[in-house]
DRENTORKOL-3810 file (N, C-alpha, C; in nm, 4 decimals):
REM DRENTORKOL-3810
@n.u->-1.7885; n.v->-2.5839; n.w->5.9053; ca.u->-1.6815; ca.v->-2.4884; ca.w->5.8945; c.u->-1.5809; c.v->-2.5376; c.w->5.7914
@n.u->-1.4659; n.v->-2.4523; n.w->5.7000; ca.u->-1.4436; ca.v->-2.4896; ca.w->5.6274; c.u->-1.3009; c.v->-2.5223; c.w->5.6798
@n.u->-1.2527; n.v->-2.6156; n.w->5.6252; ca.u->-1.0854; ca.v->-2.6989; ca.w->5.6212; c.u->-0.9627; c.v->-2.6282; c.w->5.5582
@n.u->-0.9074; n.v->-2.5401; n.w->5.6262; ca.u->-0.7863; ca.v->-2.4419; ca.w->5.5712; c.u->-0.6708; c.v->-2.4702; c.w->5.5349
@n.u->-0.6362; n.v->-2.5819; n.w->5.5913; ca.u->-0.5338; ca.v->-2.6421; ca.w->5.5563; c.u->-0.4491; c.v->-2.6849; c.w->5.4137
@n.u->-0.4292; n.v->-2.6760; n.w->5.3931; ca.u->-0.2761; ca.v->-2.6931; ca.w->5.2368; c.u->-0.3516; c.v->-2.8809; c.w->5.2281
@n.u->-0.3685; n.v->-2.8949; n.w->5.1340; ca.u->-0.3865; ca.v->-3.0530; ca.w->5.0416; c.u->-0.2701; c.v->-3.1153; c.w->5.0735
@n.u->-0.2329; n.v->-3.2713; n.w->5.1224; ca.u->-0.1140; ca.v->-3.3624; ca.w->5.1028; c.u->-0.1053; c.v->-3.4106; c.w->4.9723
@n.u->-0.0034; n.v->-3.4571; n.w->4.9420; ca.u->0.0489; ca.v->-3.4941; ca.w->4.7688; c.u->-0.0534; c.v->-3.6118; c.w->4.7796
@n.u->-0.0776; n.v->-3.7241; n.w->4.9008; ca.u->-0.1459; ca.v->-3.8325; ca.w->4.9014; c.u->-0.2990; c.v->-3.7662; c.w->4.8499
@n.u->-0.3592; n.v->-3.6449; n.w->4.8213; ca.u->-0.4652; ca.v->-3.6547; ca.w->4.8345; c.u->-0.4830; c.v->-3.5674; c.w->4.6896
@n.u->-0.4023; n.v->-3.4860; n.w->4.6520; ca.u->-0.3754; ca.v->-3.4549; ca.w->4.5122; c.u->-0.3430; c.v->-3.5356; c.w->4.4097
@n.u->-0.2745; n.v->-3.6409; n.w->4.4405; ca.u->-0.2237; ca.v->-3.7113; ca.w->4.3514; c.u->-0.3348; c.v->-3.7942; c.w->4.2477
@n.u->-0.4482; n.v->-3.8322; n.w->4.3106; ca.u->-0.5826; ca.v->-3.8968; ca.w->4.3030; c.u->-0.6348; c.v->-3.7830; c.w->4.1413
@n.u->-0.6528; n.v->-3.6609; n.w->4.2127; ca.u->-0.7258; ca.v->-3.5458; ca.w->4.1116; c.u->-0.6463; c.v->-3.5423; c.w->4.0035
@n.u->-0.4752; n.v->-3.5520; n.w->4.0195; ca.u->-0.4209; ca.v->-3.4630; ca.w->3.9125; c.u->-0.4401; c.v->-3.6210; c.w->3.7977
@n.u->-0.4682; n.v->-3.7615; n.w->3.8455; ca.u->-0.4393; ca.v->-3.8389; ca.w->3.7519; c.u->-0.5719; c.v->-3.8088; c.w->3.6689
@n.u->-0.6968; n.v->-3.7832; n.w->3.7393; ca.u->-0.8364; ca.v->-3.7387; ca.w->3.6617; c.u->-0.7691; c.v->-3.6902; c.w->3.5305
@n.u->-0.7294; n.v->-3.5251; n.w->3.6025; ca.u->-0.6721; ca.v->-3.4526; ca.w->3.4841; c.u->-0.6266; c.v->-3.5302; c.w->3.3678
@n.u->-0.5261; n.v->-3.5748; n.w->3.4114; ca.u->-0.4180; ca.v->-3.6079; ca.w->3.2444; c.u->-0.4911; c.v->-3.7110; c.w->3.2072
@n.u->-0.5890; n.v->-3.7939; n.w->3.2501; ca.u->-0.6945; ca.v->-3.8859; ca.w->3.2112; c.u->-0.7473; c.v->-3.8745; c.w->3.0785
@n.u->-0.8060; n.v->-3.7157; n.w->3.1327; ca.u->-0.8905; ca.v->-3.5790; ca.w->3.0560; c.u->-0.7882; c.v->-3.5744; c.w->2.9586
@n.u->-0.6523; n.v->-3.5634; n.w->2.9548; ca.u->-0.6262; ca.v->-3.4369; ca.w->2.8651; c.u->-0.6310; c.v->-3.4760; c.w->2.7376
@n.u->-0.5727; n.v->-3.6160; n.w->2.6592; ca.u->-0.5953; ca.v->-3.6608; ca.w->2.5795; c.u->-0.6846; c.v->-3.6474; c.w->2.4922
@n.u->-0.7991; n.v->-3.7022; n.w->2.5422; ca.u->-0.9610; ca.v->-3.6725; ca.w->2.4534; c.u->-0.9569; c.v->-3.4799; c.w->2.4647
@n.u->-0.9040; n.v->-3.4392; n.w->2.5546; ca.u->-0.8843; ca.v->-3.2590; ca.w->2.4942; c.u->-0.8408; c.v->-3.2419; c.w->2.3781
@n.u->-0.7045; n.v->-3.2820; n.w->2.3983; ca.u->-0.5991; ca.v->-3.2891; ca.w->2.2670; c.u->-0.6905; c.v->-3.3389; c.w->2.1449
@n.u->-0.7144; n.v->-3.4404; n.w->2.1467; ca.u->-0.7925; ca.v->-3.4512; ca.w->1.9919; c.u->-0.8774; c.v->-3.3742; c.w->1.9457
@n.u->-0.9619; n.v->-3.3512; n.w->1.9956; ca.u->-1.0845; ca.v->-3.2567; ca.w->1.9959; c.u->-1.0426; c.v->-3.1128; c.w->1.9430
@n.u->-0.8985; n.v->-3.0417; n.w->2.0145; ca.u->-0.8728; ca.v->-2.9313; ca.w->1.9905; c.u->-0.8245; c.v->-2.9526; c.w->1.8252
@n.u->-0.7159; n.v->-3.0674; n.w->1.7854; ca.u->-0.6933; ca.v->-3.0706; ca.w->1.6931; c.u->-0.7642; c.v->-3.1005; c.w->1.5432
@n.u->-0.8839; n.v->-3.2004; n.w->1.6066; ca.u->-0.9769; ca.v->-3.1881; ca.w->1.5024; c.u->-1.0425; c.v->-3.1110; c.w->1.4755
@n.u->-1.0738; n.v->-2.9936; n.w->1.5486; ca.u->-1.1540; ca.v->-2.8641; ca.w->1.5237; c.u->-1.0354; c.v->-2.7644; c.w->1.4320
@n.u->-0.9469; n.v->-2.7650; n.w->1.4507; ca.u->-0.8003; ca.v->-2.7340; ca.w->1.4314; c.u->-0.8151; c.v->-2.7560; c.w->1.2547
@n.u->-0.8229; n.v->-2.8592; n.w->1.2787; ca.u->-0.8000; ca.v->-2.9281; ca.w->1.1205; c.u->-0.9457; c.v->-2.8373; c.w->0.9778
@n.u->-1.0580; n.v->-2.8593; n.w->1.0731; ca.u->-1.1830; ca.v->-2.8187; ca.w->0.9852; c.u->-1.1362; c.v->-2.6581; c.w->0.9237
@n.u->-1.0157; n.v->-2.5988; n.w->1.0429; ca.u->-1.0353; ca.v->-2.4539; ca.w->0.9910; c.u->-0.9832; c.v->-2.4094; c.w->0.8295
@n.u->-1.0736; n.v->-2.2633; n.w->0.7768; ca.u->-1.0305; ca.v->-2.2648; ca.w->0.6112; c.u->-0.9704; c.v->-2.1002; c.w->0.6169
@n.u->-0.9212; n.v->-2.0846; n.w->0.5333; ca.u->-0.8576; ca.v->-1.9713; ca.w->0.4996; c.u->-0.9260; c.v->-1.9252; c.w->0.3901
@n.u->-0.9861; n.v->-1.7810; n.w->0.3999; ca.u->-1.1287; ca.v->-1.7580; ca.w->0.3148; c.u->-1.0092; c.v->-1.6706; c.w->0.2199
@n.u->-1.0959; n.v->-1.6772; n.w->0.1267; ca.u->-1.0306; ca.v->-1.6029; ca.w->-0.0293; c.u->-1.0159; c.v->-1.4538; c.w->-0.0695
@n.u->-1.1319; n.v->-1.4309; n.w->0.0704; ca.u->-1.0577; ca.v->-1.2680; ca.w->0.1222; c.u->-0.9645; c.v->-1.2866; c.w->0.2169
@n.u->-0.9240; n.v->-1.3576; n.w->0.2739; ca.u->-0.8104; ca.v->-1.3265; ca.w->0.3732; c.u->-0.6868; c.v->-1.3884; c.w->0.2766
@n.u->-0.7064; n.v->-1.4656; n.w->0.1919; ca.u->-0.6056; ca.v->-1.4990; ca.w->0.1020; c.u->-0.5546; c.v->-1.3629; c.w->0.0047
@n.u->-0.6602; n.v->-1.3182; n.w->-0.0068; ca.u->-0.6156; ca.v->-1.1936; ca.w->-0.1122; c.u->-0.5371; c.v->-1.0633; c.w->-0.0669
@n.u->-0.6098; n.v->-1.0935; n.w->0.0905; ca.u->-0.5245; ca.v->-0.9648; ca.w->0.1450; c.u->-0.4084; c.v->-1.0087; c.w->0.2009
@n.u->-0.3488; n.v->-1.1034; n.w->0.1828; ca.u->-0.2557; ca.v->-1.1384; ca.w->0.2086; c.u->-0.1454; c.v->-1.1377; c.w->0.1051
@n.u->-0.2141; n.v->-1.1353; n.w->-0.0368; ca.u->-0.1517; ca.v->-1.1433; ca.w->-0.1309; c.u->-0.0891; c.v->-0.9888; c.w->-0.1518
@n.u->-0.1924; n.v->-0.9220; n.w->-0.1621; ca.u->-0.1695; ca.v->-0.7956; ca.w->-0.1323; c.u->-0.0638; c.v->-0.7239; c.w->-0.0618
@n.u->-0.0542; n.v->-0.7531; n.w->0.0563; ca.u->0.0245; ca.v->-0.6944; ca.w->0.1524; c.u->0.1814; c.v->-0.7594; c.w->0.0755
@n.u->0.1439; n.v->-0.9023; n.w->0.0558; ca.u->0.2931; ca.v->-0.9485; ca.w->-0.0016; c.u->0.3620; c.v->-0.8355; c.w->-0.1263
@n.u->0.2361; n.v->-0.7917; n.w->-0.2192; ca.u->0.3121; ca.v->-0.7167; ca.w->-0.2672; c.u->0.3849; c.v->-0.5981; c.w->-0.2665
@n.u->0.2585; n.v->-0.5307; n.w->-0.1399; ca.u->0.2665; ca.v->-0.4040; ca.w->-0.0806; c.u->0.4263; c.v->-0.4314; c.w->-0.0646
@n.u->0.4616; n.v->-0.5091; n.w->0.0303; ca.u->0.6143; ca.v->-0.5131; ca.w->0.0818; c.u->0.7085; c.v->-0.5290; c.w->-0.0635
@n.u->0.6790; n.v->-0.6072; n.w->-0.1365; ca.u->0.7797; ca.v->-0.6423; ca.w->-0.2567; c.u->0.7900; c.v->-0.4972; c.w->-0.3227
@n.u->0.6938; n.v->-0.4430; n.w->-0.3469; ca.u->0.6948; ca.v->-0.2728; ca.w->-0.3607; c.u->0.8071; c.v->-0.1753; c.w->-0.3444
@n.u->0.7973; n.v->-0.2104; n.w->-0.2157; ca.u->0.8757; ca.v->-0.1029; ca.w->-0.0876; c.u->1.0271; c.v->-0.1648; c.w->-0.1245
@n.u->1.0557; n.v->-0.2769; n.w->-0.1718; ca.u->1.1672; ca.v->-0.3534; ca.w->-0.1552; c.u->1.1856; c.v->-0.2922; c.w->-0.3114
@n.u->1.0936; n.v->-0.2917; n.w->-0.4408; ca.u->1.1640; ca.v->-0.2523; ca.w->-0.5790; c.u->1.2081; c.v->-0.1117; c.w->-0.5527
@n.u->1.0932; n.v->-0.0020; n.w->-0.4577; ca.u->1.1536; ca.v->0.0871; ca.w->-0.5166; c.u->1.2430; c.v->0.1651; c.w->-0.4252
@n.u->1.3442; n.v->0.0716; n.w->-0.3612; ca.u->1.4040; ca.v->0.1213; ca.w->-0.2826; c.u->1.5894; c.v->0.0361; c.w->-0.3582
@n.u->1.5361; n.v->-0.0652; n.w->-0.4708; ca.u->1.6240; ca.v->-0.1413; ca.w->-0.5226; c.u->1.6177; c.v->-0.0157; c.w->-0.6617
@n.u->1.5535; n.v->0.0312; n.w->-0.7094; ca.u->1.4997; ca.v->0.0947; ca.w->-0.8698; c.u->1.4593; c.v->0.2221; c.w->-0.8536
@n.u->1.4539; n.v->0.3127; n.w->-0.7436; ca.u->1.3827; ca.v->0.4305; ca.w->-0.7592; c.u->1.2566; c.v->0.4364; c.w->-0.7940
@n.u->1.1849; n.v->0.3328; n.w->-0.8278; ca.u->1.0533; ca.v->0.3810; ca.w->-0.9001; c.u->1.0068; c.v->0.2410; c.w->-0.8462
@n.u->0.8300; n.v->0.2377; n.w->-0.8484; ca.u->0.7275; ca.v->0.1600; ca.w->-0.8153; c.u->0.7449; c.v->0.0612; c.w->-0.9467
@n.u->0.6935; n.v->-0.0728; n.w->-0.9551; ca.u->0.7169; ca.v->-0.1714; ca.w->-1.0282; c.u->0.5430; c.v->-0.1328; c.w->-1.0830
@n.u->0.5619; n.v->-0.0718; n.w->-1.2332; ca.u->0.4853; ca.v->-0.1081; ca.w->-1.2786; c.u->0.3701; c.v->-0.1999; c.w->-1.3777
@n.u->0.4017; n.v->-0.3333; n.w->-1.3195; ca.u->0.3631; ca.v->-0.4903; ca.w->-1.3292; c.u->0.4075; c.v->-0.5737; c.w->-1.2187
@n.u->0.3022; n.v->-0.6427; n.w->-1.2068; ca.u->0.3126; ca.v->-0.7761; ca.w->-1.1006; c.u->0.4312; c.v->-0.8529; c.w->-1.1684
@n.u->0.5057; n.v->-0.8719; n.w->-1.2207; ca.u->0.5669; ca.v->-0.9872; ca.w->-1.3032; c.u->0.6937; c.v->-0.8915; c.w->-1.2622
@n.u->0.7563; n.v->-0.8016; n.w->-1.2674; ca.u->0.8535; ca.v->-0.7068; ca.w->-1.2245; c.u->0.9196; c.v->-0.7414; c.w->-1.0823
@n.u->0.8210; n.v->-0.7793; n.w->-1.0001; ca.u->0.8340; ca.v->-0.7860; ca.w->-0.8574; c.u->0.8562; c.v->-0.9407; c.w->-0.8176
@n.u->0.8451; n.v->-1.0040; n.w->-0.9169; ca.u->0.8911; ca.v->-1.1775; ca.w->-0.9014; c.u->0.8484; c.v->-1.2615; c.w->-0.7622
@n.u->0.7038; n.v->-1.2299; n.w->-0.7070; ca.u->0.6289; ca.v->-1.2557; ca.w->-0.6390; c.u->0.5617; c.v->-1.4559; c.w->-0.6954
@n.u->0.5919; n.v->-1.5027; n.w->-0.5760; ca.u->0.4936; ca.v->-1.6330; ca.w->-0.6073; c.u->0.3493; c.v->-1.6477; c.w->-0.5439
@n.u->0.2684; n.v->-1.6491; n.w->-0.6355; ca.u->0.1520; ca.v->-1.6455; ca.w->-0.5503; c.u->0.0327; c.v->-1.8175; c.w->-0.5764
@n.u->-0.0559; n.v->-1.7776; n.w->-0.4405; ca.u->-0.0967; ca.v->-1.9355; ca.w->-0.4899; c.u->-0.1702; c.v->-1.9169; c.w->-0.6009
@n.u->-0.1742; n.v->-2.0292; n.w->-0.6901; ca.u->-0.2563; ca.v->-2.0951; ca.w->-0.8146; c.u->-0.3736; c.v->-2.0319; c.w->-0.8289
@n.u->-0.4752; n.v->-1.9965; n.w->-0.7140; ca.u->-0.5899; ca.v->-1.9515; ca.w->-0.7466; c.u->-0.6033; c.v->-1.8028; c.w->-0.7299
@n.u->-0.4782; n.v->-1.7418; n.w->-0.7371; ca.u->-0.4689; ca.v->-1.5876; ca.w->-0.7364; c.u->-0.3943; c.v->-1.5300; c.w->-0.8335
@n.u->-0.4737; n.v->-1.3632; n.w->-0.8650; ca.u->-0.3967; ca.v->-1.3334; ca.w->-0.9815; c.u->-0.4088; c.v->-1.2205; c.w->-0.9013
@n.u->-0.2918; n.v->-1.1471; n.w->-0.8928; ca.u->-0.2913; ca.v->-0.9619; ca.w->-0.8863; c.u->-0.1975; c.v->-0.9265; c.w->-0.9703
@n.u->-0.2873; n.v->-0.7825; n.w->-1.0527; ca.u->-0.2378; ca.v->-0.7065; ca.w->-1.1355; c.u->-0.2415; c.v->-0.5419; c.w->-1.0635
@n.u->-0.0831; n.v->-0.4828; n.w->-1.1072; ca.u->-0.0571; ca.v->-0.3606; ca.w->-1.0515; c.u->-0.1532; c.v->-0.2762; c.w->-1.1577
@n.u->-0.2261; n.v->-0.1861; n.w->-1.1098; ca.u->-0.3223; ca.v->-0.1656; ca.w->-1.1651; c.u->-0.2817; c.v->0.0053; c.w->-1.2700
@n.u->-0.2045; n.v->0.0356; n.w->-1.1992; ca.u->-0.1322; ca.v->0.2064; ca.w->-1.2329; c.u->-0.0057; c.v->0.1919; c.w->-1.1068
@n.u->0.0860; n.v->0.2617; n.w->-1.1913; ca.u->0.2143; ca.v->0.2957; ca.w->-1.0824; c.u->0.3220; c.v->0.4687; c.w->-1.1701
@n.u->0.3271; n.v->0.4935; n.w->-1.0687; ca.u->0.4101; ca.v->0.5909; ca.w->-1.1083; c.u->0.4973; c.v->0.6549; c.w->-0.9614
@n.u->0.6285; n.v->0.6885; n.w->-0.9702; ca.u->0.7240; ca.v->0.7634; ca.w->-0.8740; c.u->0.6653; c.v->0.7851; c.w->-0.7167
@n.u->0.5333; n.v->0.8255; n.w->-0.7167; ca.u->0.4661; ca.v->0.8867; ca.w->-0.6044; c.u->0.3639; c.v->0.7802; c.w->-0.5041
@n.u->0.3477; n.v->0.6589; n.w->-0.6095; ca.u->0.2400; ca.v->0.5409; ca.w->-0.5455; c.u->0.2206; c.v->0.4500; c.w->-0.6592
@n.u->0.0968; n.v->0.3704; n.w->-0.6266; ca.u->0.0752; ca.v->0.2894; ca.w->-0.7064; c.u->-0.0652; c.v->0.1993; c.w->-0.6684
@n.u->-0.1647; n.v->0.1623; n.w->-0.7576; ca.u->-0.2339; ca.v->0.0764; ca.w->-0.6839; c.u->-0.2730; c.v->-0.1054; c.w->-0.7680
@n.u->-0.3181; n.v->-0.1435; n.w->-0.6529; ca.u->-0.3390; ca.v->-0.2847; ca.w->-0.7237; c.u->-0.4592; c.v->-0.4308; c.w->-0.7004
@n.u->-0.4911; n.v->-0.4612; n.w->-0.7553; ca.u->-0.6495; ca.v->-0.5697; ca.w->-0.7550; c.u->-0.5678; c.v->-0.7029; c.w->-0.7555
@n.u->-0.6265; n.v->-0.7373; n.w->-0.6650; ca.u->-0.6134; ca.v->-0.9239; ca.w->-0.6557; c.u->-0.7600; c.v->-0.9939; c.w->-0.6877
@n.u->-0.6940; n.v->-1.0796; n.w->-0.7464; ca.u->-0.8703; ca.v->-1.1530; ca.w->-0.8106; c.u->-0.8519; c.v->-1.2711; c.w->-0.7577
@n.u->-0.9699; n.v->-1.4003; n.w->-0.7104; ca.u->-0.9520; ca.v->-1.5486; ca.w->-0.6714; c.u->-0.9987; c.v->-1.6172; c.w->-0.7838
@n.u->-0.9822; n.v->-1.7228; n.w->-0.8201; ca.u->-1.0447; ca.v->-1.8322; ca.w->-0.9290; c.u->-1.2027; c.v->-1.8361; c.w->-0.8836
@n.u->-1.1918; n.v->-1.8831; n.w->-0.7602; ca.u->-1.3488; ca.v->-1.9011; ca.w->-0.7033; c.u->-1.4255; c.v->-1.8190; c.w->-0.6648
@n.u->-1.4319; n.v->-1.6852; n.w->-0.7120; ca.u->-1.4987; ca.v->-1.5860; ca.w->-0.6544; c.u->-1.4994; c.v->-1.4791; c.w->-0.7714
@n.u->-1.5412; n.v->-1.5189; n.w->-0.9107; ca.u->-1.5186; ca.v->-1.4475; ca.w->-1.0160; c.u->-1.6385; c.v->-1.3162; c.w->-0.9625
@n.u->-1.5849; n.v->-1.1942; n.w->-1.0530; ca.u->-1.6542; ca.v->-1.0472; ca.w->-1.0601; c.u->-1.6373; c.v->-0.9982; c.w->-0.9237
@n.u->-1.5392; n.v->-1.0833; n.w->-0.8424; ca.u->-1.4772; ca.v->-1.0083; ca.w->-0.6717; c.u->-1.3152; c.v->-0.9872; c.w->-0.6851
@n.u->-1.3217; n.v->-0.8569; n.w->-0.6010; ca.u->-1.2064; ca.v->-0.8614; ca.w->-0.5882; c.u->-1.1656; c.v->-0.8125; c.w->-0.4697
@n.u->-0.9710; n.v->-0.7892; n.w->-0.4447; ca.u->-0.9772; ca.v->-0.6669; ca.w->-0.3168; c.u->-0.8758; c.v->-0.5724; c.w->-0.4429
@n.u->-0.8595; n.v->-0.4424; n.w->-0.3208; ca.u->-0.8353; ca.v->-0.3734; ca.w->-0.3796; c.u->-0.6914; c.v->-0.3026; c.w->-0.2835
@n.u->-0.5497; n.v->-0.2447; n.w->-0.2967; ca.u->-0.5198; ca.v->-0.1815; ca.w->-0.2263; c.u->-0.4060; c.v->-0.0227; c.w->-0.2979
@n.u->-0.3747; n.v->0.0645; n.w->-0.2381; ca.u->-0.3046; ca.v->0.1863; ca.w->-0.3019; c.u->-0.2209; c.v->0.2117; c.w->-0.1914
@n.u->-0.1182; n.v->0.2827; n.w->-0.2540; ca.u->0.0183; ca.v->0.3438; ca.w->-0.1675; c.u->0.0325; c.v->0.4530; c.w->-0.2297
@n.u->0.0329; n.v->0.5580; n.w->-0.1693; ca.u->0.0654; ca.v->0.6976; ca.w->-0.2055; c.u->-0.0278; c.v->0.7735; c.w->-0.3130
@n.u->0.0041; n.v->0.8364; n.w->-0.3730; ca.u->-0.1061; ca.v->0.9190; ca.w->-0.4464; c.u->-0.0224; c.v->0.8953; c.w->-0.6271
@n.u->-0.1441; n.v->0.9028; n.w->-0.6884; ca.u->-0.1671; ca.v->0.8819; ca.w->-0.8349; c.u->-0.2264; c.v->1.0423; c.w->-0.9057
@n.u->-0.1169; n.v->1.1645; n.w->-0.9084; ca.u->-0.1739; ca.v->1.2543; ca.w->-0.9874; c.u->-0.3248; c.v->1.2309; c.w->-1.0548
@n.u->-0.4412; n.v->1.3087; n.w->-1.0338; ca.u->-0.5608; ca.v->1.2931; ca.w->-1.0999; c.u->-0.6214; c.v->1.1299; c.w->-1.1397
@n.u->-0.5857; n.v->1.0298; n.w->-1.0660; ca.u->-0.6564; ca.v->0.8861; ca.w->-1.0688; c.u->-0.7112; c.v->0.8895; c.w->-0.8405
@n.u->-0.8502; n.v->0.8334; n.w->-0.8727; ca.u->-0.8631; ca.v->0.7956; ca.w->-0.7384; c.u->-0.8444; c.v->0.6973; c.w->-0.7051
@n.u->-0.8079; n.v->0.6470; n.w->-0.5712; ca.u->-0.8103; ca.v->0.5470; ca.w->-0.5536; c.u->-0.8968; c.v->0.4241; c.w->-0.6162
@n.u->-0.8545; n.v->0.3336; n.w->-0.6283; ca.u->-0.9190; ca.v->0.1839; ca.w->-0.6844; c.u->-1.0350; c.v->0.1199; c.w->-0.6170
@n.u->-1.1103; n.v->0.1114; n.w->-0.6787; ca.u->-1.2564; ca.v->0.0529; ca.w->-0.6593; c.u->-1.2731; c.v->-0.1330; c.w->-0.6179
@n.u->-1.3078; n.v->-0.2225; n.w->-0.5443; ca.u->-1.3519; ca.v->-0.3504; ca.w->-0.6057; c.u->-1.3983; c.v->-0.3534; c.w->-0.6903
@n.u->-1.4348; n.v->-0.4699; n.w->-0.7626; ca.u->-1.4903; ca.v->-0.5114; ca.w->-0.9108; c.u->-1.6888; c.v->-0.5502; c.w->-0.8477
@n.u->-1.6720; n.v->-0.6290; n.w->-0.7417; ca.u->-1.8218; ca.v->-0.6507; ca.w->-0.7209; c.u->-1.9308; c.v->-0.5304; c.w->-0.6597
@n.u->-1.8812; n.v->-0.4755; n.w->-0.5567; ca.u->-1.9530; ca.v->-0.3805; ca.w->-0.5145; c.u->-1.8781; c.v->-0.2797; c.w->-0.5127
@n.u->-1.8019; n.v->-0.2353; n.w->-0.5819; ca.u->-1.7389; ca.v->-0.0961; ca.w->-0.6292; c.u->-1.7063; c.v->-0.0478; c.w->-0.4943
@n.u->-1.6861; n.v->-0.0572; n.w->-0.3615; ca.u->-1.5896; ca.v->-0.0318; ca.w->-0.2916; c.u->-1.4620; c.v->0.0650; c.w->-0.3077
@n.u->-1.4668; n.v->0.2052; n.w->-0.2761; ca.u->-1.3143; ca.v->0.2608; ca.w->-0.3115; c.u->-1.2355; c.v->0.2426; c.w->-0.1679
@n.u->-1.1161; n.v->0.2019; n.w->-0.2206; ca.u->-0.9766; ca.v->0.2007; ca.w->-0.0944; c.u->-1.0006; c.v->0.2870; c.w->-0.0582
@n.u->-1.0298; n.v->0.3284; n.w->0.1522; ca.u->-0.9891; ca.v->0.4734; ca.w->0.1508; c.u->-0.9060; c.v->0.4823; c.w->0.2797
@n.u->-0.7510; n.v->0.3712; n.w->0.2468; ca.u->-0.6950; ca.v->0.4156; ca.w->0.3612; c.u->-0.5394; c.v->0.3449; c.w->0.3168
@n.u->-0.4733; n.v->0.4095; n.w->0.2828; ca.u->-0.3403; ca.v->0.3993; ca.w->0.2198; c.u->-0.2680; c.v->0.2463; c.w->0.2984
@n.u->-0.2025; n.v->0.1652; n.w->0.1820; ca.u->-0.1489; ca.v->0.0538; ca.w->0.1993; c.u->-0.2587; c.v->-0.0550; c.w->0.3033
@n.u->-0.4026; n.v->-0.0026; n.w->0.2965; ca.u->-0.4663; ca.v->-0.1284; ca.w->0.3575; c.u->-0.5491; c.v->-0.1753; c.w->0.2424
@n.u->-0.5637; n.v->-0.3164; n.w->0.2159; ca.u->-0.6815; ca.v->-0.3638; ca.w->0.1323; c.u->-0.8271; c.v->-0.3863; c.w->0.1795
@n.u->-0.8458; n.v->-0.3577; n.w->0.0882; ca.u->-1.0233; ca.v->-0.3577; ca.w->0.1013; c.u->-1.0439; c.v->-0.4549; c.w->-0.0372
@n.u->-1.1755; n.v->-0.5566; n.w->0.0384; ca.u->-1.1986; ca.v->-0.6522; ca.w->-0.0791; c.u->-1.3654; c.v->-0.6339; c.w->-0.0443
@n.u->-1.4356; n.v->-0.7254; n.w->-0.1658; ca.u->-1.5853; ca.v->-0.6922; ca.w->-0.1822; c.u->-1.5914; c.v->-0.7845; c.w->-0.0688
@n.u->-1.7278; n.v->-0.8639; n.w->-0.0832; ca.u->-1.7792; ca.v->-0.9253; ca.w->0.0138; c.u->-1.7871; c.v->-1.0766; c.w->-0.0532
@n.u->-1.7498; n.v->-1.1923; n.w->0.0330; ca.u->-1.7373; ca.v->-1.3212; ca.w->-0.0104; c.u->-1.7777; c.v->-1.4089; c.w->0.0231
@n.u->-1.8314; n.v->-1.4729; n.w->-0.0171; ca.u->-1.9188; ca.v->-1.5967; ca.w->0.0292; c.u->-1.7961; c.v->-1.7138; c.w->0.0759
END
């Protein structure tokens, strides 16, 4: 039959030292797995992206009008990224981020509409954006 009774501290005390025994060799383990992780060059790009998306929203709310050039918007980006605003005018604008290590790839993203231009394509598998202010990038090794 089973023992219902509530545990004494004298008899817990034994288990909980197991535990924190344990936790240590946890702790490392979590952190060295921690450490191996990478930040892929599509998630870098769409990140870059979005940074500008916002710097965007911030010119043309400083200027009336969409910044048409990356260099306008005084964005720092890392070393192995280049985005160029690709077309901009009053109504939207769109724009390609490229990586060093992933030449003929790109992502791609658009805000609002471009009189008679469609949305922007990737460079590797021609991919068109089809969903306002989200990026879409090719596929990356």
């Amino acid at each position: 039959m089973l023992d219902h009774r509530t545990p004494t501290a004298r008899e817990l005390v034994p288990a909980l030292l197991v535990l924190l025994a344990a936790a240590p060799s946890q702790a490392v383990a979590q952190s060295g797995s921690a450490a191996s992780f990478r930040v892929t060059p599509a998630a870098t790009l769409k990140q870059a992206l979005r940074s500008t998306a916002a710097a965007q929203a911030r010119f043309r709310a400083d200027n009336g009008r969409y910044a048409t050039s990356f260099g306008e918007l005084r964005l720092r980006l890392q070393p192995e990224v280049a985005v160029e605003v690709v077309a901009a005018t009053a109504s939207g604008w769109q724009a390609r981020a490229m990586h060093r290590y992933q030449p003929g790839k790109s992502c791609v993203i658009f805000v609002g509409a471009l009189d008679g231009v469609e949305p922007p394509r990737t460079d590797g598998d021609r991919e068109m954006a089809g969903e306002d202010g989200v990026p879409l990038c090719d596929r990356m090794r």
